[in-house]
C-alpha positions in Angstrom: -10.4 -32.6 64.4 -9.2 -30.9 61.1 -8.8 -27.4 63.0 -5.7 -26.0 61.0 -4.5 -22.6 61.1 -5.2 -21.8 57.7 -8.5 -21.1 56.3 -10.1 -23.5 54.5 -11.8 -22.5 51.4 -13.0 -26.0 49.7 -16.5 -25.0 50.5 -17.0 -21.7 48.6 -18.9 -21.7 45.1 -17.2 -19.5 42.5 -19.5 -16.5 42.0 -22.8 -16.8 39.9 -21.2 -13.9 37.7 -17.9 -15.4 36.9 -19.4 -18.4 35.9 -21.6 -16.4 33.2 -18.2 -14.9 32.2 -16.6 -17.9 32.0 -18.9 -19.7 29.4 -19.9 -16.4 27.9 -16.8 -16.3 26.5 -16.7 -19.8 25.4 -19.5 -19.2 23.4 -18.0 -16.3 22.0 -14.9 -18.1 21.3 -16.8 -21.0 19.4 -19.1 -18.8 17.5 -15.7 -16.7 16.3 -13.8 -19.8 15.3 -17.1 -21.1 13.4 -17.7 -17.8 11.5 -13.9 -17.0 10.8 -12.3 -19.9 10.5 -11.5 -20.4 6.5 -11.5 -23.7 6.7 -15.1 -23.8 8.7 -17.4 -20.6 7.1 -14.7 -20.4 3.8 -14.6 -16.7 5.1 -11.3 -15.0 4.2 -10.3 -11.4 4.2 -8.5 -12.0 0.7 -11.7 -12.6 -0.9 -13.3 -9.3 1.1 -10.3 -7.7 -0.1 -10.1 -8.8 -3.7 -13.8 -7.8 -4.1 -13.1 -4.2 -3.0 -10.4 -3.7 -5.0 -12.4 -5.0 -7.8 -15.2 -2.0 -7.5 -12.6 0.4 -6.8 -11.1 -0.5 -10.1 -14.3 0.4 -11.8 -15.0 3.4 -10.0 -11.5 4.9 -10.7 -11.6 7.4 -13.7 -8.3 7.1 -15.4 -5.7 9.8 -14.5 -4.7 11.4 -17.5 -1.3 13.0 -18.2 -1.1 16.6 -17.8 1.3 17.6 -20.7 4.4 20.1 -19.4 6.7 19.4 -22.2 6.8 22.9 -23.5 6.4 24.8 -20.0 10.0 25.7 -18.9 8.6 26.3 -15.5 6.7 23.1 -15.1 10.0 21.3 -16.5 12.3 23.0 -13.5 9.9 22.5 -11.3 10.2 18.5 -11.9 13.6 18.4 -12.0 13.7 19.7 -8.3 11.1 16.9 -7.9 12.9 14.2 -9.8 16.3 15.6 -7.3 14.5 15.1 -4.4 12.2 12.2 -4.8 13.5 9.8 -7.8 17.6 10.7 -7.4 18.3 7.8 -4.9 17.3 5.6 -6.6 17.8 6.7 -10.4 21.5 9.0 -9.8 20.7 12.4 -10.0 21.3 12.0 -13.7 19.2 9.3 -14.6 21.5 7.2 -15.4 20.3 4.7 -13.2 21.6 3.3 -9.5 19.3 1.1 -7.9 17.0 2.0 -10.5 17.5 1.6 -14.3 18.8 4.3 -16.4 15.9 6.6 -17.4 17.9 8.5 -20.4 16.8 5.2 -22.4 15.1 5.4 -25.3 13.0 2.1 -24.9 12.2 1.4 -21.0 11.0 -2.1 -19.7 7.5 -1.0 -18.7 7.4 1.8 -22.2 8.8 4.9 -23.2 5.3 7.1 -24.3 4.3 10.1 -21.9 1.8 8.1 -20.2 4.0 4.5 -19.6 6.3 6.9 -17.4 3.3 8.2 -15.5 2.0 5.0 -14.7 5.4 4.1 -13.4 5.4 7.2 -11.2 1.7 7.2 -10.1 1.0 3.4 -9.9 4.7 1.9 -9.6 6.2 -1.6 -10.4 7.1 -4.8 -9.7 10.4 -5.7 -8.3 11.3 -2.5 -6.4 9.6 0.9 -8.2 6.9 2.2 -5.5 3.9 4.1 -6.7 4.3 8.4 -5.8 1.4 9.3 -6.4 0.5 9.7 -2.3 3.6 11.4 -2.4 3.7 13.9 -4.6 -0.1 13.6 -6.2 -0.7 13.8 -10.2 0.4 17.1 -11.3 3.5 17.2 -9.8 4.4 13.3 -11.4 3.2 14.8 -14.7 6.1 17.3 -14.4 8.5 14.7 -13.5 7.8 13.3 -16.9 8.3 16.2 -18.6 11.6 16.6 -17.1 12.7 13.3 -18.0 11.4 13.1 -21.4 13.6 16.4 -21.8 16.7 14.1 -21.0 15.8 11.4 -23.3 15.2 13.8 -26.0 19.0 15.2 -26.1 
């Protein structure tokens, strides 16, 4: 009657483990959506985020700035620094390129020691990344003394 060439496969059942897969993962899928879902469980990685940044803040000792202003040394060494790291941005004589002029006596963000520090190490707004994974503390404490050495002439 209904002998066809082909086979016929209308009377298979799908497999006993694909059918666990299958609504194994729906239940996964609902359970995710449930848990993660801001709008569902009010979870959100901001807040996660937020509240680690929080306890780092309170852990972190303040970095304090290692004074070079009399080391000659220390002063050349962050001028070959400043050449290599800040100089695209700042001209190689701080007068200021993409950056603002550094030779300033009053800066936006201050003019002390440790105001030009926190600009290195920590950065700021509107284009000035933080260096301190760059170059580490020491090194952005003798960029300081080299450019306090141009703002003093």
């Amino acid at each position: 009657m209904h002998d066809t060439p082909e086979p016929q496969e209308g009377h298979n059942k799908i497999p006993k483990g694909w059918l666990l897969f299958f609504f194994g993962v729906i239940i996964f899928l609902i359970g995710y959506i449930v848990s993660y879902t801001p709008a569902i469980s009010g979870w959100s990685f901001y807040q996660g985020f937020e509240k680690e940044m929080a306890t780092a803040a309170k852990t972190e000792k303040p970095n304090a700035v290692k004074t070079y202003s009399s080391d000659n040394e220390a002063i050349k060494e962050g001028k070959e620094i400043y050449t290599n790291t800040c100089a695209p941005c700042h001209n190689a004589d701080a007068t200021g390129g993409i950056g603002p002029d550094l030779t300033t006596a009053t800066l936006k963000y201050g003019s002390t020691s440790q105001d030009l520090y926190e600009s290195i190490t920590k950065g700021r707004p509107n284009g000035m990344p933080s260096f301190l994974p760059q170059i580490g503390a020491e090194k952005s404490s003798k960029v300081v003394a080299f450019l306090e050495t141009l703002r003093k002439k």
